[in-house]
MIDOSE-1310 file (N, C-alpha, C; in nm, 2 decimals, decimal comma, always signed):
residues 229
xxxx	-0,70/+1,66/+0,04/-0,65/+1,55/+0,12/-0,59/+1,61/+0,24; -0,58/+1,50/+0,34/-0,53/+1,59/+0,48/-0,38/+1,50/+0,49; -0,28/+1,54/+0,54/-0,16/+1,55/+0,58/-0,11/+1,56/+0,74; -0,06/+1,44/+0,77/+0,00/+1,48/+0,92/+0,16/+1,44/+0,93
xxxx	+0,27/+1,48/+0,99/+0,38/+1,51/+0,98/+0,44/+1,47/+1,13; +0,50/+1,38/+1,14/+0,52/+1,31/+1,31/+0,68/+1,32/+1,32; +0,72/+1,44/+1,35/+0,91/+1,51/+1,35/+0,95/+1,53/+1,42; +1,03/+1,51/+1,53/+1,08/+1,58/+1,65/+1,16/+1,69/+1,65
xxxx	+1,24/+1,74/+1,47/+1,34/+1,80/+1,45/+1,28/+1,91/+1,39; +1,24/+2,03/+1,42/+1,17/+2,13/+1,35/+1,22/+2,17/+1,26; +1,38/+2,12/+1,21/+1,37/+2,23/+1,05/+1,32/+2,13/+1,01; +1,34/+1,99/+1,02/+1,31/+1,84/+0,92/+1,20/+1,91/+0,91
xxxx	+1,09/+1,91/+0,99/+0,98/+1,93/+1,01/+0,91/+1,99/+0,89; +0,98/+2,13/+0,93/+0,93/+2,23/+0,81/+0,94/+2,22/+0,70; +1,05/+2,15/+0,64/+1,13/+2,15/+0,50/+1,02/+2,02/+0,49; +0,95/+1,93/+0,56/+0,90/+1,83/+0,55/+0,77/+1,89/+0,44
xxxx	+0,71/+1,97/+0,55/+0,62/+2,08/+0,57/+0,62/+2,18/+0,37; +0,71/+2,18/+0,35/+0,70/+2,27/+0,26/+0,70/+2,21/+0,17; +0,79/+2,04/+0,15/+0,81/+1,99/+0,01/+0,67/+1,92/-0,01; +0,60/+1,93/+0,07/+0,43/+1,83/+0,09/+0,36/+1,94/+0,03
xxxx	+0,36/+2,04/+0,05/+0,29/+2,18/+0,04/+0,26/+2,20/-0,14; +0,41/+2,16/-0,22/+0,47/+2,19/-0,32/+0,44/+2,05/-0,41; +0,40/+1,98/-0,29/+0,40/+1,78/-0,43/+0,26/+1,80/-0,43; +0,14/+1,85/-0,32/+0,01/+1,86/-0,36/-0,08/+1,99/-0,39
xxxx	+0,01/+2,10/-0,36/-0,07/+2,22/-0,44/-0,20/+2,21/-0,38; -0,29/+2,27/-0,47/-0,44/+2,27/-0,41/-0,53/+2,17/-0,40; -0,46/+2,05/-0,38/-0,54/+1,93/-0,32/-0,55/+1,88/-0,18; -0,41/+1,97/-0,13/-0,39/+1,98/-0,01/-0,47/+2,03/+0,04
xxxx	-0,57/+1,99/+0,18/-0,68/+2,02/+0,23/-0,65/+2,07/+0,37; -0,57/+2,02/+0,43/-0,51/+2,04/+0,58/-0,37/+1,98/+0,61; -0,25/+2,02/+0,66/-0,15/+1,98/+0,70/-0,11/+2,00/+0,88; -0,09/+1,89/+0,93/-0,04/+1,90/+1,04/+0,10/+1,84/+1,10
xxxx	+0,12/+1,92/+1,21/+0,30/+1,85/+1,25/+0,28/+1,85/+1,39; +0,31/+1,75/+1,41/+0,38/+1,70/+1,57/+0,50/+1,68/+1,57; +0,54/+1,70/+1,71/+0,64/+1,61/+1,72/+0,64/+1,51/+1,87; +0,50/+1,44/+1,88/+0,56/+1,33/+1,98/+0,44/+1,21/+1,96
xxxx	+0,46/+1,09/+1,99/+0,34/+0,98/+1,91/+0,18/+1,02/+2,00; +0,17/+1,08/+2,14/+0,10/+1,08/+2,21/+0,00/+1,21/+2,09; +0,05/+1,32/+2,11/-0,03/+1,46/+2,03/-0,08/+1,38/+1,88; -0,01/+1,30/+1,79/-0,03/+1,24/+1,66/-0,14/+1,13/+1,64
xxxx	-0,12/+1,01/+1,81/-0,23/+0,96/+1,81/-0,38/+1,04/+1,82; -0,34/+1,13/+1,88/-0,51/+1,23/+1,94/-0,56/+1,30/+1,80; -0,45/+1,33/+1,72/-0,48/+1,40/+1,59/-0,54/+1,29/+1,49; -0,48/+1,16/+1,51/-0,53/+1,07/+1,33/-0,71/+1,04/+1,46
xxxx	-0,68/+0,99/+1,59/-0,85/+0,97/+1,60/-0,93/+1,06/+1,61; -0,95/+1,21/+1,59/-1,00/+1,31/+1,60/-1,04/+1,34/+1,45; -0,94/+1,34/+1,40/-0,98/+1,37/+1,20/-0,94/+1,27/+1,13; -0,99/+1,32/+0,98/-0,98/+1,20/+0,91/-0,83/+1,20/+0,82
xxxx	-0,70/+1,18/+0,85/-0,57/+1,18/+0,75/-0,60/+1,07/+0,65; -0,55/+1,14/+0,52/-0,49/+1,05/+0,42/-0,38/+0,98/+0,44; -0,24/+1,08/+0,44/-0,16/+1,04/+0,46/-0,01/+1,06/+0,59; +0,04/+0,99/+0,61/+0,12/+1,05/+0,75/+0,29/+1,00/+0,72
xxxx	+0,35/+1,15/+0,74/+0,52/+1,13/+0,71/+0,53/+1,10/+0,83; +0,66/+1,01/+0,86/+0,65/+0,95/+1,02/+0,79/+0,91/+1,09; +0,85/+0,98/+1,15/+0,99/+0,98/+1,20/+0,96/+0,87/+1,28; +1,11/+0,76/+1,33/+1,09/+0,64/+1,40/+1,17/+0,73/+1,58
xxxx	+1,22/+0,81/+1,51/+1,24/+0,79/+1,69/+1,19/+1,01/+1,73; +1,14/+0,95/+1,79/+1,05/+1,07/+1,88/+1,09/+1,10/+2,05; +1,17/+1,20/+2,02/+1,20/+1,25/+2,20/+1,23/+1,04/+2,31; +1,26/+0,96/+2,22/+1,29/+0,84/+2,30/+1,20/+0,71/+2,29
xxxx	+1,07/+0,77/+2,18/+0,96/+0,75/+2,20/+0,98/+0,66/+2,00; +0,91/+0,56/+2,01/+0,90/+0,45/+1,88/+0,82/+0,48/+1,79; +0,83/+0,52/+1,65/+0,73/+0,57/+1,56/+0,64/+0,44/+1,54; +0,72/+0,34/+1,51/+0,60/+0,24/+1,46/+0,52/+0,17/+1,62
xxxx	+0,55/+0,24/+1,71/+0,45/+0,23/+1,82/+0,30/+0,27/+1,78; +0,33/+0,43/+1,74/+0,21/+0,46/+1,69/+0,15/+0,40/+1,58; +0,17/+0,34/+1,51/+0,16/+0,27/+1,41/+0,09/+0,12/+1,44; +0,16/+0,07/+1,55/+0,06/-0,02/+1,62/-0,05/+0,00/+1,70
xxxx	-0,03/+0,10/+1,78/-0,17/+0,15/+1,80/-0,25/+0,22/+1,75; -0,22/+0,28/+1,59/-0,36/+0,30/+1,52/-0,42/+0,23/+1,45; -0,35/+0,08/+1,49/-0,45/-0,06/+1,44/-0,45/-0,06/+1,26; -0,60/-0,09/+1,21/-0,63/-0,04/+1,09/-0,70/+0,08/+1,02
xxxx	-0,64/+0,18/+1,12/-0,66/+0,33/+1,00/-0,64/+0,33/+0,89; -0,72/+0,42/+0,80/-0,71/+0,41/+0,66/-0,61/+0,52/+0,59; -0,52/+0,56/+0,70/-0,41/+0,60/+0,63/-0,33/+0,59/+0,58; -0,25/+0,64/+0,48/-0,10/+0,58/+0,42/+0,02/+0,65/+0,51
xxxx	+0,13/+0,54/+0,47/+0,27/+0,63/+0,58/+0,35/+0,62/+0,48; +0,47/+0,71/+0,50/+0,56/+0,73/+0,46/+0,70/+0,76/+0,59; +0,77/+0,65/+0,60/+0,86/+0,69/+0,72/+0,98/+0,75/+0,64; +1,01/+0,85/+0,73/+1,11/+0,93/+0,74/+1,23/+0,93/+0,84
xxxx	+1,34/+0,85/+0,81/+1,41/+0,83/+0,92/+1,56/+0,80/+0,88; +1,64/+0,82/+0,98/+1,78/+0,79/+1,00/+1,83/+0,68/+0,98; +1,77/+0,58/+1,04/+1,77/+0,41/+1,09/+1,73/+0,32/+0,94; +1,82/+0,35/+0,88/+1,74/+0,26/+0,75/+1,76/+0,11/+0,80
xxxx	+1,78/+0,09/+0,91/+1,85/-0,10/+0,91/+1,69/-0,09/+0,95; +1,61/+0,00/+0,99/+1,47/-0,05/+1,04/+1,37/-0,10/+0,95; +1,41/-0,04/+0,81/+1,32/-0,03/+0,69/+1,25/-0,16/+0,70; +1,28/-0,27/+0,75/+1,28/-0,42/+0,68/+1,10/-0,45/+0,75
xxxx	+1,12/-0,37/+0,92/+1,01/-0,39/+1,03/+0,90/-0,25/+0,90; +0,94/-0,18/+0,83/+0,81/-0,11/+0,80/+0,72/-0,19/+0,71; +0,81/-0,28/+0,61/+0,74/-0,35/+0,56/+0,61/-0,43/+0,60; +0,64/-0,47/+0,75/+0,54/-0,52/+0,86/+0,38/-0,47/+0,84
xxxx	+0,39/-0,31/+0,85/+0,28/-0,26/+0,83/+0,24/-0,21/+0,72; +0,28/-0,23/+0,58/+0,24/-0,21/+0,45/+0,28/-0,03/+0,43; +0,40/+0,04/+0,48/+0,38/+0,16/+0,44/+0,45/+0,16/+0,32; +0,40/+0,33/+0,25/+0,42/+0,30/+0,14/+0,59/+0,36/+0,08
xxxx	+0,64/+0,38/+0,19/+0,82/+0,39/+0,13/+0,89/+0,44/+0,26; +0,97/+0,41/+0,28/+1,08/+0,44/+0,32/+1,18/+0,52/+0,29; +1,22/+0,66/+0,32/+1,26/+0,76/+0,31/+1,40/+0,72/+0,43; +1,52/+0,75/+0,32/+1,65/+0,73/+0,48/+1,68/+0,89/+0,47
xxxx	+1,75/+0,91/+0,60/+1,78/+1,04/+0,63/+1,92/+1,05/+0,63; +1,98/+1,16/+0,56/+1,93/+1,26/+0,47/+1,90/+1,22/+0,39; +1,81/+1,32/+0,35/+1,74/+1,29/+0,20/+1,75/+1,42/+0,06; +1,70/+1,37/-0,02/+1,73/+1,47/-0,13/+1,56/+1,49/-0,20
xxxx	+1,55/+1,65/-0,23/+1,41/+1,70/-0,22/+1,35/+1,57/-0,35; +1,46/+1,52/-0,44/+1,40/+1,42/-0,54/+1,33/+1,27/-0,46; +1,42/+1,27/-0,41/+1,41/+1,09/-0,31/+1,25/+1,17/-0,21; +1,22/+1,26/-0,16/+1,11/+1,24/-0,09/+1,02/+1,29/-0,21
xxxx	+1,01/+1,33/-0,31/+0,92/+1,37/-0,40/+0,88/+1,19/-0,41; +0,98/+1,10/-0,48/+0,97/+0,98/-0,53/+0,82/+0,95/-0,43; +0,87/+0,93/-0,33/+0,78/+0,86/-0,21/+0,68/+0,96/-0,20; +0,59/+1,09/-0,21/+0,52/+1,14/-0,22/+0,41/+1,08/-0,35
xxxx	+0,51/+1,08/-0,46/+0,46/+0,99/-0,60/+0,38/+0,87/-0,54; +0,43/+0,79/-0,45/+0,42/+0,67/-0,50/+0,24/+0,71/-0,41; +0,25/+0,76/-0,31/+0,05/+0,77/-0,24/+0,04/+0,82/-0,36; +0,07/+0,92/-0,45/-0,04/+1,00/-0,55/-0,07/+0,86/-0,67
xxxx	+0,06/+0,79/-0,65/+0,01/+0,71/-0,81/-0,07/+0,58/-0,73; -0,11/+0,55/-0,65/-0,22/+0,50/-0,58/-0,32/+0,51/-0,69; -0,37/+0,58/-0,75/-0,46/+0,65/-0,82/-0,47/+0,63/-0,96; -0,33/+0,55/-0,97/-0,32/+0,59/-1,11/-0,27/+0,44/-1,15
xxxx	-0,20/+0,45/-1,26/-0,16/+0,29/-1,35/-0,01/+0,27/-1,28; +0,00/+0,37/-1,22/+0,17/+0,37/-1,22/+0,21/+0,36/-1,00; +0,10/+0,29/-0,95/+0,15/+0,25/-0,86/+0,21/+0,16/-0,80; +0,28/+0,15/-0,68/+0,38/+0,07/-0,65/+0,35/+0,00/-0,53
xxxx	+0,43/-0,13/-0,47/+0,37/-0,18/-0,37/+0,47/-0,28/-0,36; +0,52/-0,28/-0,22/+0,64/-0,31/-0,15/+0,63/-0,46/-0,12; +0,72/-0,53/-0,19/+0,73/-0,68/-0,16/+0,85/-0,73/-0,10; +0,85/-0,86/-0,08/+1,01/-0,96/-0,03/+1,01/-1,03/-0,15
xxxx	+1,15/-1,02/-0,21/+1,18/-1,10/-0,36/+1,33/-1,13/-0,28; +1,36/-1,30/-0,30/+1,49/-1,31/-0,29/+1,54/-1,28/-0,15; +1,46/-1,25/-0,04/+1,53/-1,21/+0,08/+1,50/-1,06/+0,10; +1,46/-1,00/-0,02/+1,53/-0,82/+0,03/+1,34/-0,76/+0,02
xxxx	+1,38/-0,66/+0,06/+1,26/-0,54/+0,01/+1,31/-0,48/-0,10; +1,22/-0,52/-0,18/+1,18/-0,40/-0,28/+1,02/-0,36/-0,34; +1,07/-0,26/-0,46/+0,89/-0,22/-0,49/+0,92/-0,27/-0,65; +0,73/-0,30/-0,63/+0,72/-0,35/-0,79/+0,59/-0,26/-0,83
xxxx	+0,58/-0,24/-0,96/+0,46/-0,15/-1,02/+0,31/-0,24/-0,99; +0,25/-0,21/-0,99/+0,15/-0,27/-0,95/+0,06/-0,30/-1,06; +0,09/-0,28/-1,16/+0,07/-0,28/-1,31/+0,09/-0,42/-1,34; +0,22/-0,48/-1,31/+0,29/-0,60/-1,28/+0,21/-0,73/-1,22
xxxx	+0,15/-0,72/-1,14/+0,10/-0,81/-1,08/-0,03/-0,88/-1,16; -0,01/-0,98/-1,18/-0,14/-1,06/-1,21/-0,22/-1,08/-1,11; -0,20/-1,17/-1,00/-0,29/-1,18/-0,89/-0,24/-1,24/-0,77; -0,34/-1,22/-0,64/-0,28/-1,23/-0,53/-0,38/-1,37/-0,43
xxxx	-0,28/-1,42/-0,39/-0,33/-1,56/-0,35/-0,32/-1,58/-0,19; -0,40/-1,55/-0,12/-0,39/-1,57/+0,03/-0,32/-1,68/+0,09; -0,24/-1,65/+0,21/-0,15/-1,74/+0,23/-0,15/-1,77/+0,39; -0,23/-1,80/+0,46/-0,25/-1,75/+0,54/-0,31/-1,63/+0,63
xxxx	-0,19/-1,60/+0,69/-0,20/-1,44/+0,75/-0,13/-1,37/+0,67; -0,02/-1,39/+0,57/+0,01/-1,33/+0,42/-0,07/-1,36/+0,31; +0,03/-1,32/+0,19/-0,02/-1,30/+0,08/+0,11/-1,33/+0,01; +0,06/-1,41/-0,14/+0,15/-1,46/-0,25/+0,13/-1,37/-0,36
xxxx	+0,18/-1,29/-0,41/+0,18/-1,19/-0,50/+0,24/-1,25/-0,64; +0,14/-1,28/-0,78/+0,19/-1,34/-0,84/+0,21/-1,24/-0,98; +0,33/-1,27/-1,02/+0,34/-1,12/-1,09/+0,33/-1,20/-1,27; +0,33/-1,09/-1,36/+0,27/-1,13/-1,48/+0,34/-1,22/-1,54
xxxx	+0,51/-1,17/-1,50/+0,64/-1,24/-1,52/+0,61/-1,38/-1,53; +0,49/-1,45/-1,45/+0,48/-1,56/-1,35/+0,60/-1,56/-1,25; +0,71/-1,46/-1,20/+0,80/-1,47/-1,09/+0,68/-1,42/-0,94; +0,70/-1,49/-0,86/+0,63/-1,50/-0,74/+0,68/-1,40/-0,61
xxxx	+0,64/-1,34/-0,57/+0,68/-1,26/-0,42/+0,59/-1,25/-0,29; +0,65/-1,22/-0,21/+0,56/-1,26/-0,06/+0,56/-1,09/+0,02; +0,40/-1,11/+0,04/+0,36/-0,97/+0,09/+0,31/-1,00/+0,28; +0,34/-0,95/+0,35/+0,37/-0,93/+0,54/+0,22/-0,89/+0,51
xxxx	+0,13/-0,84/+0,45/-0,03/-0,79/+0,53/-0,10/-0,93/+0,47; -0,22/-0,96/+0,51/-0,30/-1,07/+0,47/-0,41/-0,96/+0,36; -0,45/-1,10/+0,26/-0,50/-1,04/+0,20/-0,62/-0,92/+0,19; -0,71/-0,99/+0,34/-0,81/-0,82/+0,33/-0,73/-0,70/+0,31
xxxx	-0,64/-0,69/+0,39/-0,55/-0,55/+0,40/-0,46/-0,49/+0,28; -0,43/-0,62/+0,24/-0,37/-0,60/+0,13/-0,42/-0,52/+0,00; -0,56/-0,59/-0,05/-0,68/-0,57/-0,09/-0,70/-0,41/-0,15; -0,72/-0,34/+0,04/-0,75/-0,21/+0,04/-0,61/-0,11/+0,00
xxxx	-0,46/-0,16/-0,02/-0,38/-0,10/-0,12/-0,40/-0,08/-0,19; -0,47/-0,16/-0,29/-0,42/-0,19/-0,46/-0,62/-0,11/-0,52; -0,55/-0,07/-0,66/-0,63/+0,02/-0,72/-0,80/-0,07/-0,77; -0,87/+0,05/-0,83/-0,99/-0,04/-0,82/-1,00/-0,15/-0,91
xxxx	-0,91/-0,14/-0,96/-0,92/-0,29/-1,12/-0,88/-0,41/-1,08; -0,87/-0,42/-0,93/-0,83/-0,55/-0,85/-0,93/-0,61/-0,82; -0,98/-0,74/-0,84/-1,07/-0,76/-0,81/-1,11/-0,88/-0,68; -1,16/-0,91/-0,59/-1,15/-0,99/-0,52/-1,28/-1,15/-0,58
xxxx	-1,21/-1,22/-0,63/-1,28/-1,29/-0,72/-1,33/-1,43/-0,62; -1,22/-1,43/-0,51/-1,26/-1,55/-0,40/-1,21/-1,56/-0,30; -1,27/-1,57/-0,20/-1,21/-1,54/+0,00/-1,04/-1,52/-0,05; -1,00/-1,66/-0,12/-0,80/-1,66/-0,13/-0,79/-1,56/-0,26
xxxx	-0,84/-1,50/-0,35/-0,79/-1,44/-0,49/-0,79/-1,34/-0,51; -0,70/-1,25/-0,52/-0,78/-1,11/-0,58/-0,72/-1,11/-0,70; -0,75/-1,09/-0,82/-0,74/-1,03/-0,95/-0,71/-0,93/-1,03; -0,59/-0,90/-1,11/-0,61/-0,79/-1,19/-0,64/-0,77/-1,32
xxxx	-0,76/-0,73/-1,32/-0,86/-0,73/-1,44/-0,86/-0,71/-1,51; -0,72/-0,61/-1,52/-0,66/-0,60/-1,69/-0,59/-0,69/-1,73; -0,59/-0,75/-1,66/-0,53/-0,92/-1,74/-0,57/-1,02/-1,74; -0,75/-1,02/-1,75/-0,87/-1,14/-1,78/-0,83/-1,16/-1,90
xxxx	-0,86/-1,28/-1,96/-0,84/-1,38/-2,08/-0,97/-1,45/-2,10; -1,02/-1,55/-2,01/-1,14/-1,61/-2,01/-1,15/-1,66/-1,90; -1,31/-1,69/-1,84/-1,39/-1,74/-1,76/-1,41/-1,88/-1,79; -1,39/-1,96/-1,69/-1,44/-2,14/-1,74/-1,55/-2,16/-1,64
xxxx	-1,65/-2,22/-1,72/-1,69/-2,27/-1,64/-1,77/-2,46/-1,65; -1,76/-2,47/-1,55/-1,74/-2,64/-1,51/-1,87/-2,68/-1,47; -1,87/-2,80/-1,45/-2,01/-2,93/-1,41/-2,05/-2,84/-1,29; -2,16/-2,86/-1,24/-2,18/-2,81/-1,04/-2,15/-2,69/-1,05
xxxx	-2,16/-2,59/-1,12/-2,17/-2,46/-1,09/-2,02/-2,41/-1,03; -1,96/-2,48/-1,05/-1,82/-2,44/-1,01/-1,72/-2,34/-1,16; -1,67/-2,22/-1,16/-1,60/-2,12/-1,22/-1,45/-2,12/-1,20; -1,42/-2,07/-1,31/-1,24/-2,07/-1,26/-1,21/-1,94/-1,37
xxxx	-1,12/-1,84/-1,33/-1,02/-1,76/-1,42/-0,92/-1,76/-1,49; -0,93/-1,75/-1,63/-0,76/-1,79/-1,67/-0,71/-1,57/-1,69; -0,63/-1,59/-1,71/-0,56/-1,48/-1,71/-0,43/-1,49/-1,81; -0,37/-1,38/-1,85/-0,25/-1,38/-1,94/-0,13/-1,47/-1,89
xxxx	-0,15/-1,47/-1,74/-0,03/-1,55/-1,72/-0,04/-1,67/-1,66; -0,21/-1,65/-1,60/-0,24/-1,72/-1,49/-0,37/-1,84/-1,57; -0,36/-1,97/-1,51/-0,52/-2,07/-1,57/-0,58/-2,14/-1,43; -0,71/-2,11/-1,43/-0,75/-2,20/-1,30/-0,79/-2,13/-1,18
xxxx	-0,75/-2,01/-1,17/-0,82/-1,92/-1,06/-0,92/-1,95/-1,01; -0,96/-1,99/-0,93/-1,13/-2,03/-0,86/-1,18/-1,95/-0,85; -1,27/-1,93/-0,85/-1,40/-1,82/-0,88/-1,52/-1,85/-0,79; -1,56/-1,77/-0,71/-1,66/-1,78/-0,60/-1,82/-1,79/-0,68
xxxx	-1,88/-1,85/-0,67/-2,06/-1,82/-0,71/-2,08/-1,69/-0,69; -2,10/-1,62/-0,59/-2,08/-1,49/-0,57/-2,02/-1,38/-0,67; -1,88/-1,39/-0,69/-1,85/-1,32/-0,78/-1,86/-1,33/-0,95; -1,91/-1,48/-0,97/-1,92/-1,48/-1,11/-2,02/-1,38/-1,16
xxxx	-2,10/-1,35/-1,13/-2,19/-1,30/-1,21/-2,12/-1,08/-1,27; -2,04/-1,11/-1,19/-1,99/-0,97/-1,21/-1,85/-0,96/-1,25; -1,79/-1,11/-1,27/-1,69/-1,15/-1,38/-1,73/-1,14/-1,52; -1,86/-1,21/-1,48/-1,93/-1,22/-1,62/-1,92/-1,06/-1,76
xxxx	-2,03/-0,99/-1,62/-2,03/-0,86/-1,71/-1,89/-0,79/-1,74; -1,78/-0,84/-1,63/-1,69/-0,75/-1,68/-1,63/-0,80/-1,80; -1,61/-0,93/-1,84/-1,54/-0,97/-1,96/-1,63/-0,96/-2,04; -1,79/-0,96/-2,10/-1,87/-0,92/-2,22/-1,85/-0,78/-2,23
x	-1,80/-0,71/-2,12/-1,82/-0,56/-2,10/-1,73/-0,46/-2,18
């Protein structure tokens, strides 16, 4: 995997630099550091990063500037910053934690965790419950219901939360057992129960928590196999 590192503060930098070095061992493919958004933009459109540690203020200059100008890159961020009142705006762009400064080598390990368990059963993913940010396991979630230009994240609890990316985007967070079952639905497929299906070729999903999910023509046939499967 590749690594880029956006710091204006060279020891932060390094100690950034070394604890990344130390959370991915030899999976680490390439690591880079800047410190200004201009050099960082030229770096993510030139190669391909996984993921990018990302200070908000640069020589005067706005971290989540670059962040809006790299549109929809397929990178993950992790901001690193002083300004925790800012945390609220990162949620904006779906990164995956918020690191306040100073920090402790455990608290940026945590946030290192959270890109690696991307991968795994034990990922996490940043919602609004109640007014605030927090993170919920992704394990958790039953399914996700487009809501416009958001998303309704409906968790197994049946307790409901509200996600800032619209569903396509959202989509490409969440691990492969998510399934997109219809333009508004995506699904987590370890929590199919049964398939209904109705008069007119019309389909619906029930789920452990969830009954009635609409089901595209499209995707039934690959609902199908997954629940005989």
């Amino acid at each position: 995997m590749n690594v880029l590192i956006l710091e204006d503060e060279p020891l932060i930098a390094q100690g950034l630099a070394r604890e990344v070095r130390a959370h991915f061992g030899a999976r680490l493919a390439a690591l880079a550091l800047h410190d200004n958004v201009e050099q960082a933009l030229a770096a993510l459109r030139q190669h391909d990063y996984d993921l990018l540690l990302l200070d908000l203020h640069l020589h005067g200059a706005d971290g989540y500037d670059l962040l809006r100008q790299a549109g929809s890159a397929p990178f993950q961020t992790i901001i690193v910053s002083a300004h925790a009142e800012r945390s609220i705006t990162a949620f904006e762009f779906g990164v995956l934690d918020f690191v306040a400064k100073p920090f402790s080598r455990e608290r940026l390990h945590k946030a290192l965790q959270r890109y690696t368990g991307r991968h795994t059963e034990t990922a996490s993913l940043a919602v609004k419950k109640r007014g605030a940010l927090e993170w919920i396991a992704v394990a958790e979630i039953d399914h996700v219901q487009a809501d416009g230009h958001y998303s309704n994240v409906v968790l197994r609890s049946g307790e409901q939360c509200f996600h800032d990316l619209a569903i396509d985007k959202l989509m490409a967070l969440l691990p492969p057992h998510f399934l997109r079952v219809h333009r508004s639905y995506i699904v987590n497929s370890l929590g199919f129960k049964r398939l209904q299906i109705a008069a007119g070729g019309k389909y619906a999903l029930d789920t452990q928590t969830s009954t009635g999910i609409p089901v595209s023509r499209s995707s039934y046939p690959a609902l199908k196999q997954r629940l005989l499967g």
